[in-house]
MOPAC internal coordinates of N, CA, C and O (Angstrom, degrees):
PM7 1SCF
backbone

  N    0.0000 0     0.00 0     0.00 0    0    0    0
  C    1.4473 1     0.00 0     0.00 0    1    0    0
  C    1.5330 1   108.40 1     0.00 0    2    1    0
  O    1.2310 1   125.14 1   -61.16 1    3    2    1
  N    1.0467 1   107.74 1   118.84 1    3    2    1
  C    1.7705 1   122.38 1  -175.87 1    5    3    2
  C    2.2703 1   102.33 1   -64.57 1    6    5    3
  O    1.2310 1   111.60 1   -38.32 1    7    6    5
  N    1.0357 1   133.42 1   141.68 1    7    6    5
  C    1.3781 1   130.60 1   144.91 1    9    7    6
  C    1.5674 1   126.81 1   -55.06 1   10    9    7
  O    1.2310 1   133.10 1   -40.68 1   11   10    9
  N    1.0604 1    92.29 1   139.32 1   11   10    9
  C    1.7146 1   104.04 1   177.93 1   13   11   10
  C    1.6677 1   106.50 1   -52.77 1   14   13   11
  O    1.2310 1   129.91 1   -46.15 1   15   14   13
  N    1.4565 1    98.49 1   133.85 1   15   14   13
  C    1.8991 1    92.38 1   168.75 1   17   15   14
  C    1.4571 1   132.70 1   -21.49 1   18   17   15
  O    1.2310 1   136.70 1   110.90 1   19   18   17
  N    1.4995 1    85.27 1   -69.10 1   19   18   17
  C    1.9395 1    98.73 1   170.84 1   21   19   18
  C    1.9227 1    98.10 1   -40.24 1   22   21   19
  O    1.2310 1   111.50 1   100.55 1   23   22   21
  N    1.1294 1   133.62 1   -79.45 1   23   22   21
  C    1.1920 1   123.99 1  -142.72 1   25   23   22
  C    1.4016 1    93.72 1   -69.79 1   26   25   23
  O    1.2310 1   106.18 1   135.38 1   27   26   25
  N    1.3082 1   143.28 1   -44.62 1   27   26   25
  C    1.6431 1   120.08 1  -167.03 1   29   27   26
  C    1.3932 1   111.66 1   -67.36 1   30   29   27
  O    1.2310 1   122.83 1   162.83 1   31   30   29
  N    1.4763 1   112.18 1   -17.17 1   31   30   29
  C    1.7598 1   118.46 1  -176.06 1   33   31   30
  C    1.4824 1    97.65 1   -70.94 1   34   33   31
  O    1.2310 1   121.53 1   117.85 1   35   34   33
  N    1.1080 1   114.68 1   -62.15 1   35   34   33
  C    1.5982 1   114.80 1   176.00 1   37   35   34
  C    1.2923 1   139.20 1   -53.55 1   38   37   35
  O    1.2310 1   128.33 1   153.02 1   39   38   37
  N    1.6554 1   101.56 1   -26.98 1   39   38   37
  C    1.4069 1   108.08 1   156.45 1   41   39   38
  C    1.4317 1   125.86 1   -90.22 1   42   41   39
  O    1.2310 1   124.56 1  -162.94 1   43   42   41
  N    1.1129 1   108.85 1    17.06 1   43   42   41
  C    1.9303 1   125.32 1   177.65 1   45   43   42
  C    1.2697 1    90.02 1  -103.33 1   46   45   43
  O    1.2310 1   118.19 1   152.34 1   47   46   45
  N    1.6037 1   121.05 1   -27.66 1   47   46   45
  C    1.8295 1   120.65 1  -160.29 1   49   47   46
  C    1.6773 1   104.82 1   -78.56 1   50   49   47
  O    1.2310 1   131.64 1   141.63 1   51   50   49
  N    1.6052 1    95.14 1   -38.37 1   51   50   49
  C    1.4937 1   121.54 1   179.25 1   53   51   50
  C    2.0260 1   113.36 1   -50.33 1   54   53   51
  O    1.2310 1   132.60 1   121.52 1   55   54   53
  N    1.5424 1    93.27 1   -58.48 1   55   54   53
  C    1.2605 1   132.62 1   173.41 1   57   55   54
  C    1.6872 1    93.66 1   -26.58 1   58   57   55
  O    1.2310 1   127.55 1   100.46 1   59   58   57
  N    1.2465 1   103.07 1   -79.54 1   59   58   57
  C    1.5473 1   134.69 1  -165.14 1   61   59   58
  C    1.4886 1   102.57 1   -44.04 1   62   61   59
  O    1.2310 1   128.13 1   124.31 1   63   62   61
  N    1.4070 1   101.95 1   -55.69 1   63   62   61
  C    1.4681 1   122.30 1  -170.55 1   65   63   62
  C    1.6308 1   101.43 1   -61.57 1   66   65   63
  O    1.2310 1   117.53 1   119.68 1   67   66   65
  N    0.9742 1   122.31 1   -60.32 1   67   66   65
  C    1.6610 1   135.55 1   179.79 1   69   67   66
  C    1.4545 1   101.01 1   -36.96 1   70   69   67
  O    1.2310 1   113.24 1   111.27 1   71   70   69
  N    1.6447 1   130.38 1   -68.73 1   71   70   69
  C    1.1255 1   135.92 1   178.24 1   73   71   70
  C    1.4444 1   124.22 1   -47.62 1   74   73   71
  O    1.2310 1   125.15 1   143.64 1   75   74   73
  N    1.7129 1   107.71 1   -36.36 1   75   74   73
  C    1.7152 1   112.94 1   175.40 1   77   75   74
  C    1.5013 1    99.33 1   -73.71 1   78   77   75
  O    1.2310 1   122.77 1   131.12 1   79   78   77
  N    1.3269 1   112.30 1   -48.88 1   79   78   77
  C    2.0583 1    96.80 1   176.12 1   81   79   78
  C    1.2538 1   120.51 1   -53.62 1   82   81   79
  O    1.2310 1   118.06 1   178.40 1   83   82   81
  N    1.4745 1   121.30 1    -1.60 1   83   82   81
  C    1.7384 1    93.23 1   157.48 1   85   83   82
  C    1.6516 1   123.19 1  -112.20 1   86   85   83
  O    1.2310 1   134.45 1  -174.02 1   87   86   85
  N    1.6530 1    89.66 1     5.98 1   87   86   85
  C    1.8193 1    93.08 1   154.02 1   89   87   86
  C    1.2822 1   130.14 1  -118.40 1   90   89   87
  O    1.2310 1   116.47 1   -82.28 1   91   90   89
  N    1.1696 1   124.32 1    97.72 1   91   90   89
  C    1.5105 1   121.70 1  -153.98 1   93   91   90
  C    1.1411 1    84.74 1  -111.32 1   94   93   91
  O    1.2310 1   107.14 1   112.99 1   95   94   93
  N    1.4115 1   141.56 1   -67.01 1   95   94   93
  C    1.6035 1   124.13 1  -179.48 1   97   95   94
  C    1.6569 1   126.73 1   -36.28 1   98   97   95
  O    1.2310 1   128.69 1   133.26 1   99   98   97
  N    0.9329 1   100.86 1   -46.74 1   99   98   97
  C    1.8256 1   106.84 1  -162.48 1  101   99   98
  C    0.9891 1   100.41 1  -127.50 1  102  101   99
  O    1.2310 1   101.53 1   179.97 1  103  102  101
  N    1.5387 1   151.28 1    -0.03 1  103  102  101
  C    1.2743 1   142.71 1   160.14 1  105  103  102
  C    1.1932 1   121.63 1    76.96 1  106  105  103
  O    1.2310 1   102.32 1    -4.09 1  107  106  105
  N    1.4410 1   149.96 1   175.91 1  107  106  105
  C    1.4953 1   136.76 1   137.19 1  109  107  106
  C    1.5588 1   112.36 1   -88.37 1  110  109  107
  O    1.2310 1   123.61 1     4.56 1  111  110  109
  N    1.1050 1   110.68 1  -175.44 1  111  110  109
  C    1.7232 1   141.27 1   176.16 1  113  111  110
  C    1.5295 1    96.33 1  -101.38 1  114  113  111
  O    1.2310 1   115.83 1   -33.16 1  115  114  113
  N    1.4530 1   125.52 1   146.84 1  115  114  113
  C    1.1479 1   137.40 1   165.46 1  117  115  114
  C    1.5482 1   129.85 1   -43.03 1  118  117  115
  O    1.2310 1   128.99 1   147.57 1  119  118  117
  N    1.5113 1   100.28 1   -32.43 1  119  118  117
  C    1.3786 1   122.58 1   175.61 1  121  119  118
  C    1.7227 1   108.94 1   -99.15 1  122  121  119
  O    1.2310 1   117.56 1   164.02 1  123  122  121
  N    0.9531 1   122.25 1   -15.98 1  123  122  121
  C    1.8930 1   126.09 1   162.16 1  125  123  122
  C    1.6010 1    94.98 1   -60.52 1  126  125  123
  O    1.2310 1   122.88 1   110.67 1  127  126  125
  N    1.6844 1   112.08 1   -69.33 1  127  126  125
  C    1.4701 1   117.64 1  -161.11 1  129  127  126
  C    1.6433 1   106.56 1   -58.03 1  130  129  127
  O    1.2310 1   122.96 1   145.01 1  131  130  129
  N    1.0553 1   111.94 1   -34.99 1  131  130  129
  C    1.8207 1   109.77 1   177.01 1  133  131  130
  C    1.4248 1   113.62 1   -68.45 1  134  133  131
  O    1.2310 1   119.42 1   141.52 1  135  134  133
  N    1.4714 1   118.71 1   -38.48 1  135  134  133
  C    1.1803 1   110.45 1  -177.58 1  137  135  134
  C    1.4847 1   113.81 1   -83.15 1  138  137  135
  O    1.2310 1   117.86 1  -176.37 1  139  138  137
  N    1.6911 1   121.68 1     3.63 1  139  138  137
  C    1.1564 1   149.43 1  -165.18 1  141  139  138
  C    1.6246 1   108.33 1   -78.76 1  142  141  139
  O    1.2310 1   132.52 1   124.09 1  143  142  141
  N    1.5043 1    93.41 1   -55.91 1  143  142  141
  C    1.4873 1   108.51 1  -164.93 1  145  143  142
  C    1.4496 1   111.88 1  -132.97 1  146  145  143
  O    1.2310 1   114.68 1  -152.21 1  147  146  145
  N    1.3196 1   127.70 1    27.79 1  147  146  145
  C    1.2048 1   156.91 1   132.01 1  149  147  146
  C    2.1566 1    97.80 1    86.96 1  150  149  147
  O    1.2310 1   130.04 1  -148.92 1  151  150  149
  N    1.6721 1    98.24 1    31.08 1  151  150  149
  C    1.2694 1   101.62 1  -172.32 1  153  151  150
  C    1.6187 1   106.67 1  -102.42 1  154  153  151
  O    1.2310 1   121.68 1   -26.40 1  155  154  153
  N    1.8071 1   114.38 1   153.60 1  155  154  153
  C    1.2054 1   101.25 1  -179.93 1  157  155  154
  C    1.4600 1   136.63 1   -77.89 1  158  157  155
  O    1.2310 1   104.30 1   -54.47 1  159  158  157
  N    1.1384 1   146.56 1   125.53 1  159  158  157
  C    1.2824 1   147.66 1  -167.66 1  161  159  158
  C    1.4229 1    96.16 1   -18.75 1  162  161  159
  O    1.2310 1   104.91 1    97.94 1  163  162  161
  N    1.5731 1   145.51 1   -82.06 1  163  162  161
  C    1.2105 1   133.15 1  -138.81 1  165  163  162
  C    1.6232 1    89.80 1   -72.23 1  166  165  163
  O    1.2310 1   112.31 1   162.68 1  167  166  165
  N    1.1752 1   132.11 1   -17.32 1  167  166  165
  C    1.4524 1   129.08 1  -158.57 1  169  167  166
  C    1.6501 1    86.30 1   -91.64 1  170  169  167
  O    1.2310 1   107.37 1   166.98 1  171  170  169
  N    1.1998 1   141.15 1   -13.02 1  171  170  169
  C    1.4581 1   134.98 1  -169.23 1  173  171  170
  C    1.4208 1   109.04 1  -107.32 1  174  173  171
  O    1.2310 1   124.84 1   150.08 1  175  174  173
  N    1.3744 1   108.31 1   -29.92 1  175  174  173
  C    1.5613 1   120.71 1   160.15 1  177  175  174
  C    1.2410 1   108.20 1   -53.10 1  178  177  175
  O    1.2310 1   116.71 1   129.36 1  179  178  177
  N    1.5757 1   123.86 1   -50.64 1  179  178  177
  C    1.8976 1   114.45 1  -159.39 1  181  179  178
  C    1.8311 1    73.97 1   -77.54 1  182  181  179
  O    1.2310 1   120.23 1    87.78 1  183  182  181
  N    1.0871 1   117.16 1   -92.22 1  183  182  181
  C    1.7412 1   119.21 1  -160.98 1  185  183  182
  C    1.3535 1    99.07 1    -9.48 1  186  185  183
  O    1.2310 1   120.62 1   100.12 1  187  186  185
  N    1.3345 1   116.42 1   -79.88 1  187  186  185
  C    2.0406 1    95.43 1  -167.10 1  189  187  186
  C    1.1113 1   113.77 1   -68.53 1  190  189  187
  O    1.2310 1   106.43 1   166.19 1  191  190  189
  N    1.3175 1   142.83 1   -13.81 1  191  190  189
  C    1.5216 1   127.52 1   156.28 1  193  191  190
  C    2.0087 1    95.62 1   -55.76 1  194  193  191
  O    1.2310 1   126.36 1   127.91 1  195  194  193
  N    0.8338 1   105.37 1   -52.09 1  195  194  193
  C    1.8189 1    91.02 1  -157.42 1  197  195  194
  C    1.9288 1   103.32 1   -65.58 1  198  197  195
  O    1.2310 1   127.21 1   141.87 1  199  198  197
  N    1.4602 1   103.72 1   -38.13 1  199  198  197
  C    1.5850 1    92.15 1   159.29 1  201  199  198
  C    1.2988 1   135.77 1   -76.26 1  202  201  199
  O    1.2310 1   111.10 1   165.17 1  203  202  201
  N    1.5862 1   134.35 1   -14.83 1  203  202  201
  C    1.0599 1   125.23 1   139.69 1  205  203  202
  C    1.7039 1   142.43 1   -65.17 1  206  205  203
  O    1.2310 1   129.19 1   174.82 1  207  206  205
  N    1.6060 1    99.90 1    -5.18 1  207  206  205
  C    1.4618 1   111.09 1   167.27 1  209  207  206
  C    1.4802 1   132.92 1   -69.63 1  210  209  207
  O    1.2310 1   134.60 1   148.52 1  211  210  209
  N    1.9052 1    89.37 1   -31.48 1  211  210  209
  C    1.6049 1   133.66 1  -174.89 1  213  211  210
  C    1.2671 1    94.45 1   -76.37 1  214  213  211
  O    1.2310 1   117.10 1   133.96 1  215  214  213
  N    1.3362 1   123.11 1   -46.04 1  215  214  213
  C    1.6316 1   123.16 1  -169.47 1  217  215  214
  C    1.7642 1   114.57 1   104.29 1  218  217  215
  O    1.2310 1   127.42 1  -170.44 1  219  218  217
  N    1.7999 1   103.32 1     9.56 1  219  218  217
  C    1.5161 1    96.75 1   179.22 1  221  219  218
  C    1.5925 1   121.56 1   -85.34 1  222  221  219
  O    1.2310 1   138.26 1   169.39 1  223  222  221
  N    1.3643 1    82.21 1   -10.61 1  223  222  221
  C    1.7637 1    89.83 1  -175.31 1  225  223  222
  C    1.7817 1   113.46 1  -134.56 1  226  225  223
  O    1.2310 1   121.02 1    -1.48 1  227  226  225
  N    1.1355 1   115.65 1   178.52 1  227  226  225
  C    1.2694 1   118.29 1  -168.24 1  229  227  226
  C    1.6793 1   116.64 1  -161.52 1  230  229  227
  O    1.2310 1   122.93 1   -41.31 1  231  230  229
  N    1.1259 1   111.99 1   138.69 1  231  230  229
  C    1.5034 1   103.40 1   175.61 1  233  231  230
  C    1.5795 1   130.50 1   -77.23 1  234  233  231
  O    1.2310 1   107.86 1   -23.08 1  235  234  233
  N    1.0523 1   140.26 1   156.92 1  235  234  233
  C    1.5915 1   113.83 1  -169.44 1  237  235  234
  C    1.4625 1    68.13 1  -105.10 1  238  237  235
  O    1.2310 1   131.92 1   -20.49 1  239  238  237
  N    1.5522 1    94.59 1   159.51 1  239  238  237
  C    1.7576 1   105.02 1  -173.67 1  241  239  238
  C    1.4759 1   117.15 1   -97.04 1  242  241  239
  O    1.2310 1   127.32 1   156.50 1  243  242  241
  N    1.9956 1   103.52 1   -23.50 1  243  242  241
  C    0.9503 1   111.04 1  -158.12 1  245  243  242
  C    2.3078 1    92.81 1   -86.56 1  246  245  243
  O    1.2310 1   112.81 1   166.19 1  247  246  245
  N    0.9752 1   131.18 1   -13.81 1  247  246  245
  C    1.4626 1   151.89 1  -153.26 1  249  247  246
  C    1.2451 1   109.82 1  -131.00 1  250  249  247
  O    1.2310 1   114.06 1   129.58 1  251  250  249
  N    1.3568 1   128.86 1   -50.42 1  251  250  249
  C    1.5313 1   140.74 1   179.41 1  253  251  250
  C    1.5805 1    97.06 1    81.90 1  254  253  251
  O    1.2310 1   123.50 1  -166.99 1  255  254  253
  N    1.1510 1   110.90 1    13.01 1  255  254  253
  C    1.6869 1   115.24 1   170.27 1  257  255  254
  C    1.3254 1    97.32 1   -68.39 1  258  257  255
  O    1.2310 1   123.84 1   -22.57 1  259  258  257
  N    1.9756 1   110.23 1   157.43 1  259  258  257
  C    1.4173 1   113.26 1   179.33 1  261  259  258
  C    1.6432 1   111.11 1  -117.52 1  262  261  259
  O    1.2310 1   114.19 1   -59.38 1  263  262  261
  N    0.8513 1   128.61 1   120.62 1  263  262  261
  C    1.3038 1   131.91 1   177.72 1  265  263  262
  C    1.5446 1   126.33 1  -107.17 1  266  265  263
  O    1.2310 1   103.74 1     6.25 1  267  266  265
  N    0.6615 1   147.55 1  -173.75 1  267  266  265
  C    2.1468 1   155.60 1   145.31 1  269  267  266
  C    1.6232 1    95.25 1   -49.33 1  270  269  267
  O    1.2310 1   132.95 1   -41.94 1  271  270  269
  N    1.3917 1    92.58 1   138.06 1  271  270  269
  C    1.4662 1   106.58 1   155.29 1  273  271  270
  C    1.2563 1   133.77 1   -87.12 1  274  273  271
  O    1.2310 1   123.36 1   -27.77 1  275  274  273
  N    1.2172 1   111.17 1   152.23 1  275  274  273
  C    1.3642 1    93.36 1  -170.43 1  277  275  274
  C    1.5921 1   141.76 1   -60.36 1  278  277  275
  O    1.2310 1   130.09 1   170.13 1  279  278  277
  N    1.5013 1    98.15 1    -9.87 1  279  278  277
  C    1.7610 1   132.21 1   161.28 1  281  279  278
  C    1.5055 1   111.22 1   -22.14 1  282  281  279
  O    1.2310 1   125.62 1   144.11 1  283  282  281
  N    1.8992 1   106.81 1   -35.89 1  283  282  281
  C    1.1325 1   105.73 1  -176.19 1  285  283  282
  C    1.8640 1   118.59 1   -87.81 1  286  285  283
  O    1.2310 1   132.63 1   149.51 1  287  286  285
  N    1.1752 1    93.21 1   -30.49 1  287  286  285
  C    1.4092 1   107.71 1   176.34 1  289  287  286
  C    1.9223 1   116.63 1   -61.07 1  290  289  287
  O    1.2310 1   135.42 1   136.50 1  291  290  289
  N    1.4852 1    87.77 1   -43.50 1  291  290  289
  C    1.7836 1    99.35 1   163.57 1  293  291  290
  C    1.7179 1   111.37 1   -75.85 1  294  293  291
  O    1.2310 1   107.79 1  -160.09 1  295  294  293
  N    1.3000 1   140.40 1    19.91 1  295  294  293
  C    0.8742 1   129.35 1   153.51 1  297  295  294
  C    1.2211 1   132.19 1  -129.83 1  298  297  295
  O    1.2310 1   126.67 1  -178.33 1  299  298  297
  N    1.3476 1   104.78 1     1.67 1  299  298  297
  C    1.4987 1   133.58 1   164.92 1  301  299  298
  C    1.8508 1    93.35 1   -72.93 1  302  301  299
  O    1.2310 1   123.63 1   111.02 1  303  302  301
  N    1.2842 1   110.64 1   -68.98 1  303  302  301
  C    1.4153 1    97.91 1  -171.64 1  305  303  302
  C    1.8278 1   119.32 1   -59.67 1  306  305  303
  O    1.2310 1   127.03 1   153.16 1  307  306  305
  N    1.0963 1   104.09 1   -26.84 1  307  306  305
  C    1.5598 1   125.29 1   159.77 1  309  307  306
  C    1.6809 1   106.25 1   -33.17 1  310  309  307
  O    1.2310 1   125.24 1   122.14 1  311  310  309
  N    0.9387 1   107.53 1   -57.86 1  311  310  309
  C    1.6690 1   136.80 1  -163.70 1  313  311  310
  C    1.4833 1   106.07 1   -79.34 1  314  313  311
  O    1.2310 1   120.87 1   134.28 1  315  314  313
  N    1.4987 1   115.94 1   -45.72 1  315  314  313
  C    1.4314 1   113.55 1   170.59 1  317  315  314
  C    1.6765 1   122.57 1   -85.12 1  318  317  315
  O    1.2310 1   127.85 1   169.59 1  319  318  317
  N    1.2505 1   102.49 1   -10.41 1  319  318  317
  C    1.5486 1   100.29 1   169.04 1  321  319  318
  C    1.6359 1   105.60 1   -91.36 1  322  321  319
  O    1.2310 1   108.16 1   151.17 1  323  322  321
  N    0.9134 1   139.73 1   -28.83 1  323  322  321
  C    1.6297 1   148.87 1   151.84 1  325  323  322
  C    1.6351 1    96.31 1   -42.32 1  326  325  323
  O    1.2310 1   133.96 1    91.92 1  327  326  325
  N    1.3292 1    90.62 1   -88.08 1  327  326  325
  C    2.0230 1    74.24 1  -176.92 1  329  327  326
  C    1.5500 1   127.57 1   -51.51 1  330  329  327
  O    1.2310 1   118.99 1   152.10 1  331  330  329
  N    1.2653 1   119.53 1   -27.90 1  331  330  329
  C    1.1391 1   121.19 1   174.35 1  333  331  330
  C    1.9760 1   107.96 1   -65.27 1  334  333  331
  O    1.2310 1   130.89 1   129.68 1  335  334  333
  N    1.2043 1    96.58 1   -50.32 1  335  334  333
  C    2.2382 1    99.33 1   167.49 1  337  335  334
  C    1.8495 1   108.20 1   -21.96 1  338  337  335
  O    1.2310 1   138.79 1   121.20 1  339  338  337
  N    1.8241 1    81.18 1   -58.80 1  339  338  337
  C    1.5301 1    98.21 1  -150.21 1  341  339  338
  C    1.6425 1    99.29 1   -70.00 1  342  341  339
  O    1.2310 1   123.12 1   156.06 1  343  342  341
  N    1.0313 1   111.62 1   -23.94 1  343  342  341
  C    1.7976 1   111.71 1  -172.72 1  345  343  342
  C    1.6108 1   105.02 1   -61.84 1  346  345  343
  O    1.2310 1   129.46 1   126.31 1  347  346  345
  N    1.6913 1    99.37 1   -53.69 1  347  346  345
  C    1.5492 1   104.95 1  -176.33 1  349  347  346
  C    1.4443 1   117.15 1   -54.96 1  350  349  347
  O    1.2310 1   129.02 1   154.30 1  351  350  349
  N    1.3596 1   100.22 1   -25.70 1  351  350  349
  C    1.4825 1    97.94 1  -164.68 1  353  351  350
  C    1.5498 1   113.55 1   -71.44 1  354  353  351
  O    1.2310 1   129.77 1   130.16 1  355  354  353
  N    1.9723 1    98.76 1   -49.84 1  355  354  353
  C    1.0353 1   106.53 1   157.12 1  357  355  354
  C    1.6616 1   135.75 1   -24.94 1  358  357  355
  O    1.2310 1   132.55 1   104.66 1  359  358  357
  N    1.6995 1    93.36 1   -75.34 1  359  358  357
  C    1.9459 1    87.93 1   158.95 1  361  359  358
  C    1.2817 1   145.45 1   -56.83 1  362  361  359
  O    1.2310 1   124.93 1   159.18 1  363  362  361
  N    1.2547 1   108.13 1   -20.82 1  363  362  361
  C    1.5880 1   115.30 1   149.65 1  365  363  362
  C    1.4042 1   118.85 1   -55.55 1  366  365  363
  O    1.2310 1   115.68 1   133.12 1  367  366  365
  N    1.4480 1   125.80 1   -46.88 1  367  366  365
  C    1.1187 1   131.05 1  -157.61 1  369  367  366
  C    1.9715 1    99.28 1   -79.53 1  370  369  367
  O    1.2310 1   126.00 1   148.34 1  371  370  369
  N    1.7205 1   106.06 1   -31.66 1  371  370  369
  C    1.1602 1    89.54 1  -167.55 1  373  371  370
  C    1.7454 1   104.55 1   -95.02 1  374  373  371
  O    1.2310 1   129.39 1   136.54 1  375  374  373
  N    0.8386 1    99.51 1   -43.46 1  375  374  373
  C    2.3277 1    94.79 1   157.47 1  377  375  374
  C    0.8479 1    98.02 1   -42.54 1  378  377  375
  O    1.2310 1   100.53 1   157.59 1  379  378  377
  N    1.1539 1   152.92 1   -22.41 1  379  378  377
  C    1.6570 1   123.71 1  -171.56 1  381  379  378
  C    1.5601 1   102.59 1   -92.40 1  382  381  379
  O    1.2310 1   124.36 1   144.83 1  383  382  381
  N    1.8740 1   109.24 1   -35.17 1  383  382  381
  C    1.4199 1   101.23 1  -179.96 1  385  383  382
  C    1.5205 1   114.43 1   -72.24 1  386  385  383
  O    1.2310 1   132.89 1   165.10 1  387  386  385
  N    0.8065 1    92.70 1   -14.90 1  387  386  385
  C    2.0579 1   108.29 1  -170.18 1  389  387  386
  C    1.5062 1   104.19 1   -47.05 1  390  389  387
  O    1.2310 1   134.68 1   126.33 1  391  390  389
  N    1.6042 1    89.21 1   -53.67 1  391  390  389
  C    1.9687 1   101.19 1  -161.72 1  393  391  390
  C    1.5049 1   103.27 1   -80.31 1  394  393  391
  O    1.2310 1   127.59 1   168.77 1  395  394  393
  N    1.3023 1   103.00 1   -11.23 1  395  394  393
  C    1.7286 1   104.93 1   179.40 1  397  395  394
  C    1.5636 1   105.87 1   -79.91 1  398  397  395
  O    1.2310 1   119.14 1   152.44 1  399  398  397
  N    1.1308 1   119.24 1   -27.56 1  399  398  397
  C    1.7317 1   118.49 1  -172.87 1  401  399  398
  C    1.7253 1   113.41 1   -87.54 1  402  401  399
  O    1.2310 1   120.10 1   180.00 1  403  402  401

């Protein structure tokens, strides 16, 4: 059974997206990312327009290369202050059992 349009477009969008997270400094060129993910140029054009609409990606202005936004970088640190919560809590939780034994 084949997927509905919508879902293979989105998982080509996904696709796209996967390949820009491992260039976050310098980005690719339109023609890097196609030859990247074996998609056709106008088909790589709509995808990073639809992830830069989303806010996952961004153009560098100075290159017109497309990279991750920084959305991701704010949720990475998102993610380490969460784990960092949970650590303390943790060590609280286990000093407290410590002095009990």
């Amino acid at each position: 059974m084949s997927q509905p349009k919508t879902m293979a477009a989105g998982s080509k969008v996904l696709d796209v997206l996967n390949v820009l997270m491992g260039h976050f400094a310098h980005g690719l060129s339109p023609s890097e990312l196609a030859k990247a993910t074996d998609l056709s140029p106008p088909n790589i054009t709509r995808y990073v327009a639809t992830l830069i609409e989303a806010g996952f990606a961004e153009r560098i202005p100075e290159t017109g290369r497309i990279r991750p936004s920084t959305r991701f970088a704010l949720q990475a640190m998102s993610i380490m202050r969460s784990v960092d919560a949970a650590r303390g809590r943790l060590d609280e939780l286990s000093a407290r059992l410590n002095t009990k034994i």
